[in-house]
N, C-alpha and C positions, 0 to 999 in steps of 0.2 A: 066385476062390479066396482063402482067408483063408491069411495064413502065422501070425496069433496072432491067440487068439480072447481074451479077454476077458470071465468071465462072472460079474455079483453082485459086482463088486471092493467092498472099502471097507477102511478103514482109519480106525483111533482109535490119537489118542495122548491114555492117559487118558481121560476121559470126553467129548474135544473128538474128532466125529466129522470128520476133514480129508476124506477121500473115500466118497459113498454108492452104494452099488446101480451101479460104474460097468459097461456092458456096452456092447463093444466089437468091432470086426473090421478090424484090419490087413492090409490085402491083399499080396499077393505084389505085391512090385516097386514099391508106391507110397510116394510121398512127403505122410505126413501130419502134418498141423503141431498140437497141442494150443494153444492160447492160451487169456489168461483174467487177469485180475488178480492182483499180487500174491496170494499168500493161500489160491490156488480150488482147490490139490492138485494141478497141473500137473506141479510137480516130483517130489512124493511116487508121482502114476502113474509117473514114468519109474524111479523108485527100485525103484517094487514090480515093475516090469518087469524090471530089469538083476537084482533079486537081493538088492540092498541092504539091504532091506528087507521084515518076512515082512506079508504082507495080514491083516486082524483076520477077514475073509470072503471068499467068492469064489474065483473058481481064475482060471488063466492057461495057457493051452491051448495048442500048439506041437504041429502038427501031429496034433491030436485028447488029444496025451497031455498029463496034469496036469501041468505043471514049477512050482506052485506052491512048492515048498517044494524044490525045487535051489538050490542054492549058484550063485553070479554064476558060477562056472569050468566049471560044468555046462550052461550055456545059450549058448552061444557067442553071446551079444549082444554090441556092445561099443558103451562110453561113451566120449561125447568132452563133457568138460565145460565150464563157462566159465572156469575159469581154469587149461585146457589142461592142467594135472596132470602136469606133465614134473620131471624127475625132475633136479636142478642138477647131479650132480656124474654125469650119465653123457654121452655127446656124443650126437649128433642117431644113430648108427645104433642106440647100445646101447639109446637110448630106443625107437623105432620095434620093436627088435626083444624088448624086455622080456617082452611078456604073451605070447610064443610059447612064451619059457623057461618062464617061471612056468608054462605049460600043459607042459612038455616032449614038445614036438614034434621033428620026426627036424630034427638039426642041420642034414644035409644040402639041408634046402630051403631054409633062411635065406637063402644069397646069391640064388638065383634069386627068391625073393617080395622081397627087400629091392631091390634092381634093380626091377622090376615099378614096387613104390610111390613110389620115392624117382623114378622116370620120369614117372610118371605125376604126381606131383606138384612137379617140378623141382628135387627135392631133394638131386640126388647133388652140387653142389660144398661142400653144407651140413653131407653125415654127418660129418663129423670135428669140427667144432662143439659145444659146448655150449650150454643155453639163454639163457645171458647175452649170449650175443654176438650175436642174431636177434632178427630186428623183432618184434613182437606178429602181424604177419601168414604172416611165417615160422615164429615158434609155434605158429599155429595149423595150419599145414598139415602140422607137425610131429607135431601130437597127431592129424590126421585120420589121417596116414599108419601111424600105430603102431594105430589103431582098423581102417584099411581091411587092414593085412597079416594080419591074424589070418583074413582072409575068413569073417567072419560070418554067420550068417543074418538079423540084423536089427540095424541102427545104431541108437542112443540118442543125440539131441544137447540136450544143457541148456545151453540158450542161449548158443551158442557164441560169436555175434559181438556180443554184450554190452559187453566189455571192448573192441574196437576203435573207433576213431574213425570218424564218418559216410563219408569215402570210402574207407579202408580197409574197412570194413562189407559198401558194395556190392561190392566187387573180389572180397571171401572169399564173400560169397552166390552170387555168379554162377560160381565155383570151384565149391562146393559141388554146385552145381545140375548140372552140367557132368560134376562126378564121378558124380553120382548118375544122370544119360541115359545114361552109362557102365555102370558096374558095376551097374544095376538092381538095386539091392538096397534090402530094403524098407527104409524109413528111419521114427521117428519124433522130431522135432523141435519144441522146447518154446521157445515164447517168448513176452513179455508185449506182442509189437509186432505187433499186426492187420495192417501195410501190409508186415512181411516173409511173414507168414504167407500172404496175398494173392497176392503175390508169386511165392510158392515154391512153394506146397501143390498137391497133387492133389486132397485132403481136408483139410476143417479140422475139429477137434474143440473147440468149445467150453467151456470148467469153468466155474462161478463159485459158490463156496459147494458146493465140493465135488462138486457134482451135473456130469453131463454135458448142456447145453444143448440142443445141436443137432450134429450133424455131416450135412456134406455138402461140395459143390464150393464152393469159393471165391464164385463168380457165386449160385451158387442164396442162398448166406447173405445176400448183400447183397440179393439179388431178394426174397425171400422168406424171413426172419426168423421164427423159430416163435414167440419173444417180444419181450417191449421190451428186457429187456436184449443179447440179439443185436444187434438193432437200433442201438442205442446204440453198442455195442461193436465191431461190424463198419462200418466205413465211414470216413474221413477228412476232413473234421471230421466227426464224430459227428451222426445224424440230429438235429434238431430233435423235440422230444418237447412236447407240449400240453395240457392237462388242460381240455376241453372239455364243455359242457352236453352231455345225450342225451334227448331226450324225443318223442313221436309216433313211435316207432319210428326215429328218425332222428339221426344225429350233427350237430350247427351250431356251424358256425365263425364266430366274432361275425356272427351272425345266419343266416347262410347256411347251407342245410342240405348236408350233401358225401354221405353215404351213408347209406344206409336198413338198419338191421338187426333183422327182427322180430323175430327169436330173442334177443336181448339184452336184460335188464331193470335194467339199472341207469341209476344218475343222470347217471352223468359218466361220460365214453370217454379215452383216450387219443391224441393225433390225431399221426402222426409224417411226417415230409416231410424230405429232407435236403436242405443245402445246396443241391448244387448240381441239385436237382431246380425251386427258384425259380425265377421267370422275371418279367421287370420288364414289368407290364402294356401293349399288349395282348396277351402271350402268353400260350399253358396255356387250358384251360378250364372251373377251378376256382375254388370264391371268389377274392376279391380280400380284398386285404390292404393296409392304409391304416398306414404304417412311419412311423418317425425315425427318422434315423441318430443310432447314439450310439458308434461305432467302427469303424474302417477301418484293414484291416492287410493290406498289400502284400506278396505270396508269388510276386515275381517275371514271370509269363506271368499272373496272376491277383492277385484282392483276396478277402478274406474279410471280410465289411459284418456286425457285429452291429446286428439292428435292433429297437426297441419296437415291439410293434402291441399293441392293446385285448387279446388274449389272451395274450400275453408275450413274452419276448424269443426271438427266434431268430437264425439265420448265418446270411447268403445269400453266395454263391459265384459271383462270375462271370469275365470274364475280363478282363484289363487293355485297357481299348480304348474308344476313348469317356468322355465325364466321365461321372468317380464322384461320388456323393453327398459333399456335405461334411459334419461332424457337426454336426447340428439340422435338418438337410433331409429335408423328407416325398417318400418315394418309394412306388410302388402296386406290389405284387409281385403272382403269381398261380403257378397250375402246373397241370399234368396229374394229373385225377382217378385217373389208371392207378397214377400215381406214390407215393399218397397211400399213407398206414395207419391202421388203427385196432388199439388195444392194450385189451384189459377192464381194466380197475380193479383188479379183486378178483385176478383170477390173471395179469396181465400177457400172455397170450397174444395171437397176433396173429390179428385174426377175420376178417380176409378173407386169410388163407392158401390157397393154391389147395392142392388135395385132390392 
């Protein structure tokens, strides 16, 4: 069941189109994550969703009806932004309890929904408070709490935990996530970090240059990538990508042939393997790879080896145990043909996509 449909979105400012042809489906209850590079219209989808902003095409659908062109106070979404938008000179309840005024809602629920959230969120020694006097992490649960008392039909988050610092970061994700097994309520969340998105999502929605990618489960994106920029972009370090000869119907990897594609007629393929799909020979049973080490950097339980082969440079990924290479040292990598990719040239698609 879709709680917002999405359909033909785009958006131009001026003659620069930031969002195209986007068509979409938010489900009842799930938590989907938008990612994508500075730049892809990430932020601009969630604008044109909250209201912010009128779409140049397209509609926005809530429960079958247009709410294209309602005002933010007509769509009971609510935004929680990155830098939490709290208000200095009211204290932690008048904030949380603001957008219910502004809506003028019966007074009389106030204290029971402000109870509810500031519980749920461990906020009640904090209502008397201003935003000066609370951590960045008490901010933000500040502004989640003033987003969750409104009880919404669908949460907006523009990359909330941006502004915190790495362990502060995970503490408020795993909040987050916690609240949302809670309250079910659909959510969509914008951010330019793949490994929160990974993380969190039910769904991921892809952008880049405006366009929508791919969307699906977190697993299926990394498994199965519809282009090379997914590919690239979903995964920690980022796949290896290869620009290899193609000729007899078949792709070869300094000399070695790995896949046979009749259907394909171009010269050169794209050949993609990540990190830690490598495997220091005799493992895998995939060509071989004849390396130098030319960098090694230590990521604690694991090393991350940049290394040269005849076809170019790639990261192999393994795990701290055993001697490592030292830099100028020839190492023989291999992998699983299962593991591999091939991307076209011409349209970047990925051709052995399972159907």
């Amino acid at each position: 069941m879709s709680a917002i449909s999405i359909r033909g979105l785009g958006k131009k400012f001026g003659s620069a189109d930031v969002l195209r042809d986007i068509n979409l489906e938010i489900r009842e209850g799930e938590f989907l994550v938008l990612v994508g590079p500075s730049g892809c219209g990430k932020s601009t989808l969630l604008r044109l969703l909250a209201g912010l902003d009128r779409a140049t095409s397209g509609q926005i659908l809530q429960n079958g009806a247009d709410i294209s062109a309602h005002a933010p106070r007509e769509r009971n979404f609510s935004l929680i932004f990155q830098n939490y938008a709290l208000f200095p000179h009211l204290t932690v309840r008048n904030n949380i309890l603001f957008g219910m005024k502004m809506r003028g809602e019966p007074k009389a629920e106030f204290p029971q929904r402000l109870k509810k959230v500031a519980d749920l969120l461990q906020l009640q020694p904090l209502l008397d408070r201003k935003p000066a006097q609370l951590s960045g992490g008490q901010r933000q649960r500040v502004a989640m709490a003033r987003a969750i008392v409104r009880e919404p039909a669908l949460f907006l988050m523009d990359e909330p935990l941006s502004n915190l610092d790495a362990k502060l970061r995970g503490e408020v994700r795993d909040g987050i996530m916690a609240l949302h097994n809670t309250l079910k309520t659909s959510t969509v969340y914008v951010t330019h970090d793949q490994i929160e998105a990974m993380t969190m999502a039910d769904r991921i929605a892809v952008l880049d240059g405006g366009r929508l990618q791919q969307i699906g489960t977190p697993e299926a994106l990394y498994r199965q990538p519809a282009n090379m920029f997914v590919a690239g972009f979903i995964g920690t370090p980022a796949m290896n990508i290869l620009r290899i000869p193609f000729y007899d119907q078949q792709a070869w990897l300094v000399g070695q042939p790995i896949a046979r594609l009749p259907d394909y007629h171009e010269a050169e393929v794209f050949f993609g393997i990540r990190p830690e799909h490598l495997t220091e020979f005799p493992g895998g049973d995939g060509p071989r790879l004849q390396c130098r080490v030319l960098r090694r950097e230590l990521h604690g339980a694991e090393y991350l080896i940049t290394l040269d082969t005849p076809a170019g440079q790639v990261q192999y990924r393994r795990e701290n145990r055993g001697a490592v290479g030292d830099v100028g040292q020839r190492l023989t990598l291999s992998f699983s043909s299962r593991d591999s990719y091939l991307f076209s040239v011409s349209s970047q698609l990925n051709l052995l996509q399972e159907q």
